[in-house]
C-alpha positions, 0 to 999 in steps of 0.5 A: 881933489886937485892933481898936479900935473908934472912937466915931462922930463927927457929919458934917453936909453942905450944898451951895450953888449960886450965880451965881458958882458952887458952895460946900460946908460940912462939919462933924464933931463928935467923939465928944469934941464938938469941932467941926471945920468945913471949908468950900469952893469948888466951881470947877463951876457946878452945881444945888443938888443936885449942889453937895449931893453934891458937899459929901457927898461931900467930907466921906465922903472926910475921913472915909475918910483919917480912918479913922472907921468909925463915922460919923453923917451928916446933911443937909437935903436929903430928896431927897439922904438919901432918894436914899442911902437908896433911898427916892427914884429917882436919876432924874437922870441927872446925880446918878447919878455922885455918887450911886453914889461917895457910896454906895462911900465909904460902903461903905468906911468901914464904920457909917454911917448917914444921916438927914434933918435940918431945916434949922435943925438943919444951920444950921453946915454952911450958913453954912460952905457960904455962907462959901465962897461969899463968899469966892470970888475973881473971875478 
């Protein structure tokens, strides 16, 4: 039995919480350096960090149908990279569901790695998460 073993792709993440709730932007650059943008309405209103894993997360499960076992993923929140990495306590009780499933995702899909990133380098994700909430629709 022969296993293909796929380059990795690039996923940046960015959360955004707001008065009007909550947004997401994911990007993948393949291994081609086509760039895949997705951007997204959280219907919960959240904390900056929960809207962060929340876009994280997001992007692990695309990942997952996607079947890329080989995955570098960056964001610009340290203290989201540095939680996933166990530099950094989860000492918000509310961060830990999101915490722990972020960590299973990342368990299944095999290689991946996570890195912090400045925000200026992570600037495609951010606007994709503004652009959602710009376009949230009133009630």
């Amino acid at each position: 039995m022969v296993i293909e073993v796929k380059p990795p792709w690039k996923m940046y993440f960015d959360g955004a919480a707001h008065h009007g709730g909550a947004s997401a932007g994911v990007v993948f650059v393949t291994s081609q350096g086509e760039v895949l943008p997705y951007s997204f309405t959280l219907t919960q209103l959240c904390s900056n960090n929960v809207a962060e894993y929340q876009a994280l997360i997001l992007g692990l499960e695309m990942a997952v149908e996607m079947k890329r076992l080989q995955l570098k993923v960056f964001d610009d929140s340290q203290l989201v990279v540095n939680q996933l990495l166990g530099s950094y306590e989860v000492k918000k009780p509310e961060l830990r569901p999101y915490h722990d499933y972020a960590k299973k995702l990342m368990g299944w899909l095999g290689d991946v790695t996570i890195q912090h990133v400045p925000r200026k380098e992570n600037k495609k994700a951010d606007d994709l998460a503004a652009l959602a909430s710009s376009l949230t629709l009133p009630d």
